[in-house]
N, C-alpha and C positions, 0 to 999 in steps of 0.2 A: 583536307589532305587531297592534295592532286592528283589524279587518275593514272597511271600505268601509261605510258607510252607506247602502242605499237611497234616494234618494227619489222617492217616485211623482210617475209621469211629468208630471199637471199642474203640480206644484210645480217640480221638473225647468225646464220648459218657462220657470215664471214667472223664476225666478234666470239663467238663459242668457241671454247678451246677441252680436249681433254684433260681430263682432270686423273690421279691414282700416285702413287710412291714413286721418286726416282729409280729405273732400273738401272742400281749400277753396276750390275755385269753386264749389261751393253754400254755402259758408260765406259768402262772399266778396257772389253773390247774394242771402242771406237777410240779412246786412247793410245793402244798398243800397233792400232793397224796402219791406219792412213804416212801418218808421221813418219814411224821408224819405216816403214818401207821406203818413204820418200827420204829419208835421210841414209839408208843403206846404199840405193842407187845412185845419190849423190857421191860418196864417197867411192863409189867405184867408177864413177863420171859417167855412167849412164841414165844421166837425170831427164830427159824427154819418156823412158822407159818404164822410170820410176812415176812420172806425172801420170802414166797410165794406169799403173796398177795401185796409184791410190785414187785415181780418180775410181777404179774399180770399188775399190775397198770402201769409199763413201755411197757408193750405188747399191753395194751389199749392206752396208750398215742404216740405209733407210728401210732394207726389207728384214732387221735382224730384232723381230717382234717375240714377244713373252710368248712360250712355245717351250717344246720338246725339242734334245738334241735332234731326234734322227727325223721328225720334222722340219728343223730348220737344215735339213740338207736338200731335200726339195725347194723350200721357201727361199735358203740363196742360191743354191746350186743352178737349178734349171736358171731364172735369171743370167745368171752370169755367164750361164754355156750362150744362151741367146747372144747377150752383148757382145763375145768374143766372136760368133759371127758377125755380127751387125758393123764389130769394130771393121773385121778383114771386109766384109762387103764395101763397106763405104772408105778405104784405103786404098784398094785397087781400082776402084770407082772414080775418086779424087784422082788419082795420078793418072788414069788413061783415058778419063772421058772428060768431053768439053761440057759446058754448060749445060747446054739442053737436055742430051743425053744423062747425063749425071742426076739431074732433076726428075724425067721420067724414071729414074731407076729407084730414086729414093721414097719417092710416089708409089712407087709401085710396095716397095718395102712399106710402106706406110698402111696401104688397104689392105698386105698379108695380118700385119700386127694389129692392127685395127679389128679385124675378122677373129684373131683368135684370144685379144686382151677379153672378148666376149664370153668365153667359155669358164673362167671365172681367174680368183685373185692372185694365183702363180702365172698363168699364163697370161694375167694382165700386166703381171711385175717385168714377164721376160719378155713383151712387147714392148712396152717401154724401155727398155734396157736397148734392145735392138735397133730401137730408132734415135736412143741417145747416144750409142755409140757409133752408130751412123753414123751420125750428124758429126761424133767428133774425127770421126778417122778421115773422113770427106774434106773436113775444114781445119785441120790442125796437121800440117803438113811436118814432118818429119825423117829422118835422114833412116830410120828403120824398116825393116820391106814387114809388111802386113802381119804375114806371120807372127813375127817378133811381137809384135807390139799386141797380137792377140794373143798370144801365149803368156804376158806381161798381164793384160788384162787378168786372163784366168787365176794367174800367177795372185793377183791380189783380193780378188774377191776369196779364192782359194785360203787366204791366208786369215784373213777372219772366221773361214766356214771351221779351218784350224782349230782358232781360238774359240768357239762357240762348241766344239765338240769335246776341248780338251778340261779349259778351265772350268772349276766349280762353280757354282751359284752361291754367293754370302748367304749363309745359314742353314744351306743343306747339310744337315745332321743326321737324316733320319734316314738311314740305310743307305746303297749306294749310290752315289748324286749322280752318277751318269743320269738317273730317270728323277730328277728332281721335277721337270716340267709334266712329267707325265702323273707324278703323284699330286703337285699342288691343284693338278686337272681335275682328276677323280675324284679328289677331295671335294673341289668344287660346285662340282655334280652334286655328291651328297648333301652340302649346303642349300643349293637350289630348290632341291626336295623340301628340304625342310624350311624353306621361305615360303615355297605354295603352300604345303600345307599349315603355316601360320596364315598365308594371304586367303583360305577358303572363305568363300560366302563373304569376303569384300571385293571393292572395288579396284586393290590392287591384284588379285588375282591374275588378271590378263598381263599385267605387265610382269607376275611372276613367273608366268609358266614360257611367255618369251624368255624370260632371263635364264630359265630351266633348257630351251630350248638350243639356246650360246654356248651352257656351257658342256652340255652334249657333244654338238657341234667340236666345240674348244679339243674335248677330252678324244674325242674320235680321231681326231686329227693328230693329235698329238700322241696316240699310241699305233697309229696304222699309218707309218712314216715307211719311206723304202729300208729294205733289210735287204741281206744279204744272203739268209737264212729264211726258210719257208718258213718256219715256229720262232718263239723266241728264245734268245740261246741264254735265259740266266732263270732263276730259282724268281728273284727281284720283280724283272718282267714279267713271270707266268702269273706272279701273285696281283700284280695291279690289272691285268688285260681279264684275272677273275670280277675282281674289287669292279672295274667298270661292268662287267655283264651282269653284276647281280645288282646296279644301280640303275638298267631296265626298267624291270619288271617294278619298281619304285618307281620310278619317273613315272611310270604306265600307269598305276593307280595312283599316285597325286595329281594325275589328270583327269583321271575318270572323277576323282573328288571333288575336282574343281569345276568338271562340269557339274555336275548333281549342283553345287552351288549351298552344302549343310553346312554354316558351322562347325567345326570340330575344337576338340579339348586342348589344351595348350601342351600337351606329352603326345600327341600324334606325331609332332617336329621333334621330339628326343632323340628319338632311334634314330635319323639318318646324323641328324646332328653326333651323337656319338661314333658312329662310321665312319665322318669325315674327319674326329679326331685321330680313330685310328688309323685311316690313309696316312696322315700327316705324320705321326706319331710312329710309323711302321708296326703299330701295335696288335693286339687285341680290343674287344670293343668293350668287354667287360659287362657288366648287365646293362639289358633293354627294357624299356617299358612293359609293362604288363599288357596283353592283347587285347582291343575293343570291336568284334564283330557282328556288330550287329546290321551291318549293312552289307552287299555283296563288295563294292570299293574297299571298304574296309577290312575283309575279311583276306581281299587281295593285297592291299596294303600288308598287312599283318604277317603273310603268306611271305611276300619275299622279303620284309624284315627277318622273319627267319630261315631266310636261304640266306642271305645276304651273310647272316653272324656264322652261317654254319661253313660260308666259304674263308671268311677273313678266318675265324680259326685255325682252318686247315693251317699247317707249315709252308705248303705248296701249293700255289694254285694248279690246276690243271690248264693244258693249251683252250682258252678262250679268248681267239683274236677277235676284237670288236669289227662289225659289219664295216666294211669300207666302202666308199660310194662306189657304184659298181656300175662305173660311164665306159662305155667301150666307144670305138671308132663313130659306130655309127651315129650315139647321141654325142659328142665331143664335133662331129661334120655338123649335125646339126641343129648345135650353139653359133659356130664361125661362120655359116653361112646360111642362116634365119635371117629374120625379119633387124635383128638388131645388131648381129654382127656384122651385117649388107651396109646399114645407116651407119654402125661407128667406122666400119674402115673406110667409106669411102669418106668422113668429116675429117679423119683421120689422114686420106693419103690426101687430101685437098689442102688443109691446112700444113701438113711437115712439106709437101710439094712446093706448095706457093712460098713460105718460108725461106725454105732454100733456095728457090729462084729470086727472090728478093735480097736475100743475105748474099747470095755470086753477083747479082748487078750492084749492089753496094759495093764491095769488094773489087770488083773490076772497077767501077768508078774512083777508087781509091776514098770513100767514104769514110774508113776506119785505119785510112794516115799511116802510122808503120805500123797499124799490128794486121797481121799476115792470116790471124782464125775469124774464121766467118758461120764459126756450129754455133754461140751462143741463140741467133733467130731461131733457128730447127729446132735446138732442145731445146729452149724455153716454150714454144708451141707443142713441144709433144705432152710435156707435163700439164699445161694450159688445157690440153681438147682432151683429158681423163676424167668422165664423169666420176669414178670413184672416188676423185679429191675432192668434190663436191659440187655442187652447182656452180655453171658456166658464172655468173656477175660474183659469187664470192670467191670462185677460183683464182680472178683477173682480178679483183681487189688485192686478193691476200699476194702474189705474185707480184703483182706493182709495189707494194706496200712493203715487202718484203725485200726485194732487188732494192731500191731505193736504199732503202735502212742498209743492207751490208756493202751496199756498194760505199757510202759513207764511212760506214766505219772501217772498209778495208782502206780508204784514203789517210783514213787519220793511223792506223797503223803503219801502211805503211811508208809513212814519213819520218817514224822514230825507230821502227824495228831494223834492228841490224841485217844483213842480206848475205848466205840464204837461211843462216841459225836461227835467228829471227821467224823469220817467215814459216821457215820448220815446223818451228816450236808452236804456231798459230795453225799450223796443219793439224798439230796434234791436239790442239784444243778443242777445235771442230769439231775432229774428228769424234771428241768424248761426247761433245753438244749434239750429237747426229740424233742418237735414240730420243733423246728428251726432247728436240724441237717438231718430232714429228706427230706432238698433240697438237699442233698447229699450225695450217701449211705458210704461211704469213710468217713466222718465227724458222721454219724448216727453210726456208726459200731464203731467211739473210742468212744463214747460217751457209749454206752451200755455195751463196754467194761470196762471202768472204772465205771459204774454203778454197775455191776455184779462183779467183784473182787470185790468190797466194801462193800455188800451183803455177797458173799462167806465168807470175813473174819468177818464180824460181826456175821455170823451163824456159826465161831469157828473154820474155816478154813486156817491155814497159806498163805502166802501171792503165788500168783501162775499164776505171770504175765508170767513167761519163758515156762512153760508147756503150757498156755494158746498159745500164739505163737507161737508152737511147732504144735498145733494142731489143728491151723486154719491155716496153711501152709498145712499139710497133709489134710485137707478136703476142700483145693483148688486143691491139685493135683489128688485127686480123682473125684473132679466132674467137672475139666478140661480131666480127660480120661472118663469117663463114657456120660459126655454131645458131647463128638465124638463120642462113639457108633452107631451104626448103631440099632434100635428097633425092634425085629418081629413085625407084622401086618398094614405095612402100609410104606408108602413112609414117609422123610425125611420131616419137615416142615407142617405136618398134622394139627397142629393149625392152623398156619396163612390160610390154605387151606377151614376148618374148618371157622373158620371167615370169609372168602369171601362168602361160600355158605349159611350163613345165612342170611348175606346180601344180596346174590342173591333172596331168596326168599322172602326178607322183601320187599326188591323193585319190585317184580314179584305182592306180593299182594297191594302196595300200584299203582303199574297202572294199574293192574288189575280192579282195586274201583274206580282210577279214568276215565275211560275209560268205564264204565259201568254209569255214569253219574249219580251215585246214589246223593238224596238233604243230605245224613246224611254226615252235615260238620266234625260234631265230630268224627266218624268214619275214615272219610278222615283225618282230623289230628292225630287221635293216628297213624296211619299206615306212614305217613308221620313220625312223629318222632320216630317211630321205623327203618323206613328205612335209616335215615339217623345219628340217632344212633350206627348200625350194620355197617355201613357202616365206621363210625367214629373208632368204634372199630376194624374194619381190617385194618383200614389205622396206626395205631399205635402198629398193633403187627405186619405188615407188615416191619415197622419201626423200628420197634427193632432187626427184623429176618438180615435188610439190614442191620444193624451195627455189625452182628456178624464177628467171622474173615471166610477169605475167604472160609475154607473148608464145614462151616455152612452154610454161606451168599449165595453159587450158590444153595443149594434148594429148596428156593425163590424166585429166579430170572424170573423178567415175572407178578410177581403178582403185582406190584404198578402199572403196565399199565393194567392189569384189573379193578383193583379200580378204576383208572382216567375212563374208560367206565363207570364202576357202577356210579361212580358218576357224570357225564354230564346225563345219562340217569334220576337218580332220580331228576336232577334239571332241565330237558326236561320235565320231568312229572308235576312237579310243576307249569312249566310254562304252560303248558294245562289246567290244574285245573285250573286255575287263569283264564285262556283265556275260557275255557267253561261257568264257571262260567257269564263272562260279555258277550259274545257275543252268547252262545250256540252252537258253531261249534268252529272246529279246521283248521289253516290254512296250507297248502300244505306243509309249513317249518317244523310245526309242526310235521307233520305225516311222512314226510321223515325224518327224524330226529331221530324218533325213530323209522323206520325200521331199518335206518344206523347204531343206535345204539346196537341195539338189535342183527343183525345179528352177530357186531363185539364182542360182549359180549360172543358171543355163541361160535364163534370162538377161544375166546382168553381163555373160561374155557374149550373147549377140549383137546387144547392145553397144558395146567398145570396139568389137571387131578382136574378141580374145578367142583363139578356140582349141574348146577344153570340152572333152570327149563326155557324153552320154554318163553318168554314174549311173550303177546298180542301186537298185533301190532293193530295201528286205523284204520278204515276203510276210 
């Protein structure tokens, strides 16, 4: 039998696709948006109008992810407020400024979004947003004044966030589906629990309590979405934002369990597992396993299994809003202008800059023959230079690979598709394909591609699959030279570096708190799941920096073995909290444990140049 094949990791990365069920309530959504908008404005013949606000409505339906209603009102909301700037910046931009001036303007737009795509995944969405509509308001000239056309914008993103708040979810049964995302969450929570505590004293342990730590994450999110209302204003809501706070102090001791590292019984996973039936079920949990305390974990275990039954019981939960991240101005300044918001914006306003000024000299040379839009260069490079799509060589594969492919097949459609019903009706397919091709950005990218020529020509522009290709080849070779660059102000890899020290500190203050032995549990757990939130977040852009190709990838080298410290230490501390809690004292393992931790922690960020503050050590 022949041996396994390597392949390096950016190639790896590029072939990987997510894997999970069709979501077809965003199938369902991305059907209803794009299309009938674009065919509504046709028939009132303001079809340059309608190209906007479904190009909006595709922009919104790549950020229309598995989530809570009042969630997904931030996740496409904020977005699309950006882009409707970005649209009117680069509108008035295009029509009053010459070349030069228009380029440093868009540049400049580039190292603002750049700076704050830094601060994490909504205000990376509405960076991107901003400089893609940028780029189209700049280069897709129109007989509309700015305004219009960004009120159009709003208009269509608008119309999905619509459709995402109004219609059901297929199978929501179980109480009232407004919070259908908020319960499959909680549920999930409970689930998680009871995969650690099936993973104890194995090897999959670590990978469970990360997956514990997602769906935390997940559930946090999805019930501490903006409101209109300090509390929550239904009977439904009070009962789930209990159901999550009594899956805490669970998550707390199936980690303290998992540090200990003992074996336990196959009925230790019952209890939560029944819990997350009754989230689902809107039920009661019905009997729980008999109690096993003979350990202090255990005995904490046990402890909020029977809070937990005694709140799902209730009729009513009481107001227990889950801990929200709690980033004010000052740590929010200083994400976007650290060490890694300095390096993305300024790779960022170099590459949409140079783009642009490339895409007007083409354009002025008459390069691209009668067609008159020169934004494809720009926004193909903005999507291009976001690390979060993945590593720089699998970005520019999947991107080439993907443009090519729909640029094709918008050719062979449209040859036979009648015009613009035809076309329409292709708007409207896509538009269903949007949710499902974004397990793959290589798949998501022909998709948008054949979306967007079919737009292009319904707004009266010849067919422009060859130039398109043309041009997303050149704005892979640029921002495969510009993403090797070397940046002023700062070492190579300043994100991911960036990311560990916020971790550093989030873990610095959560044993801090708990080491002071303060009773404020709630306390103790928002810090708790910030720290191992922060923590989660460097472990994933850590992960993307190791898949880059080798001349990026040694930058980084060194910093997943400080994560693996950060993270035994936050799940060292965990394990103390638990153990203070039932005994009041910590044992000799305990506190060597986090010496040993703490001194190597210190060690390994002098080392890299990470810096992450002094920990408290026990006495």
């Amino acid at each position: 039998m022949s041996p396994r094949i390597a392949l390096p990791p950016w190639l790896a990365h590029a072939l990987r696709a997510q894997r999970g069920p069709v979501p077809w309530s965003a199938v369902t959504r991305g059907a209803l948006a794009a299309g009938p908008l674009l065919l509504t404005a046709v028939l009132l013949h303001r079809t340059s109008l309608g190209v906007v606000a479904a190009i909006a409505a595709m922009l919104a339906g790549i950020n229309d992810r598995p989530g809570s209603r009042r969630g997904a009102v931030r996740r496409l909301g904020v977005p699309a407020a950006a882009g409707a700037i970005g649209l009117l910046a680069g509108t008035y931009g295009g029509a009053h400024l010459a070349a030069v001036p228009l380029t440093l303007l868009l540049a400049g737009l580039g190292l603002v979004a750049g700076g704050m795509s830094a601060v994490g995944p909504v205000a990376s969405g509405a960076g991107t947003q901003l400089l893609v509509a940028a780029a189209i308001g700049a280069g897709m000239p129109v007989a509309e004044a700015g305004w219009q056309r960004a009120l159009a914008f709003l208009a269509g993103a608008g119309w999905l966030l619509v459709l995402r708040l109004a219609l059901p979810t297929p199978g929501a049964i179980a109480g009232d589906y407004r919070f259908d995302g908020e319960r499959a969450a909680v549920a999930a929570v409970y689930d998680a629990v009871a995969d650690l505590l099936d993973a104890v004293g194995s090897e999959a342990a670590g990978g469970r309590r990360a997956a514990l730590t997602a769906a935390l994450d997940h559930a946090q999110d999805a019930l501490t979405g903006p409101r209109l209302r300090r509390y929550a204003s239904s009977a439904a809501e009070r009962r789930l934002h209990t159901q999550y706070a009594a899956a805490l102090p669970l998550a707390e001791a199936a980690t303290a369990l998992a540090w200990a590292g003992e074996p336990m019984s196959a009925r230790a996973a019952k209890g939560p597992r029944r819990l997350a039936v009754a989230v689902r079920d809107n039920g009661g949990t019905g009997p729980l396993p008999a109690p096993s305390r003979s350990a202090p974990a255990l005995r904490a275990l046990d402890d909020a299994l029977l809070r937990a039954a005694e709140a799902f019981d209730r009729a009513e939960g009481g107001e227990q809003r889950p801990p929200a991240r709690r980033r004010g101005p000052k740590e929010i300044l200083r994400a976007a202008l650290g060490s890694g918001g300095r390096e993305y914006g300024l790779r960022v306003a170099v590459c949409f800059g140079a783009s642009a000024a490339i895409a007007q000299a083409l354009h002025h040379a008459r390069w691209y023959g009668q067609h008159q839009h020169w934004y494809w260069l720009p926004a193909t490079a903005v999507f291009l230079v976001k690390p979060d799509l993945g590593p720089l060589a699998s970005r520019v594969l999947c991107r080439a690979a993907g443009t090519v492919l729909g640029a094709l097949l918008f050719a062979g459609f449209a040859a036979v598709l009648p015009r613009p019903e035809g076309l329409i009706a292709l708007v409207a397919v896509c538009g269903a394909l949007v949710p499902v091709s974004t397990r793959h950005f290589a798949a998501q990218t022909a998709v948008v591609t054949v979306l967007v020529l079919a737009l292009v020509m319904v707004g009266g522009e010849p067919q422009a699959s060859v130039s398109r290709i043309g041009e997303t080849l050149l704005a892979c070779a640029l921002v495969l030279i510009v993403g090797h660059l070397p940046m002023p102000g700062g070492r190579r890899g300043g994100g991911v570096r960036a990311r560990l020290a916020t971790a550093g500190r989030a873990a610095h203050a959560y044993l801090a708190h708990v080491l002071s032995e303060s009773d404020d549990r709630g306390e103790r757990w928002a810090l708790r799941r910030e720290a191992y939130r922060t923590l989660a977040e460097a472990r994933t852009a850590i992960a993307l920096a190791a898949a880059e190709l080798p001349a990026l990838a040694r930058h980084t080298e060194g910093t997943d073995a400080v994560a693996a410290v950060l993270e035994r230490l936050v799940d060292t501390t965990t394990a103390c909290a638990v153990h203070l809690d039932e005994t009041g004292r910590l044992t000799a393992q305990h506190t060597r444990q986090l010496g040993e931790l703490a001194a190597e922690l210190e060690h390994g960020g002098q080392r890299l140049g990470v810096v992450v503050p002094r920990m408290p050590v026990a006495a």
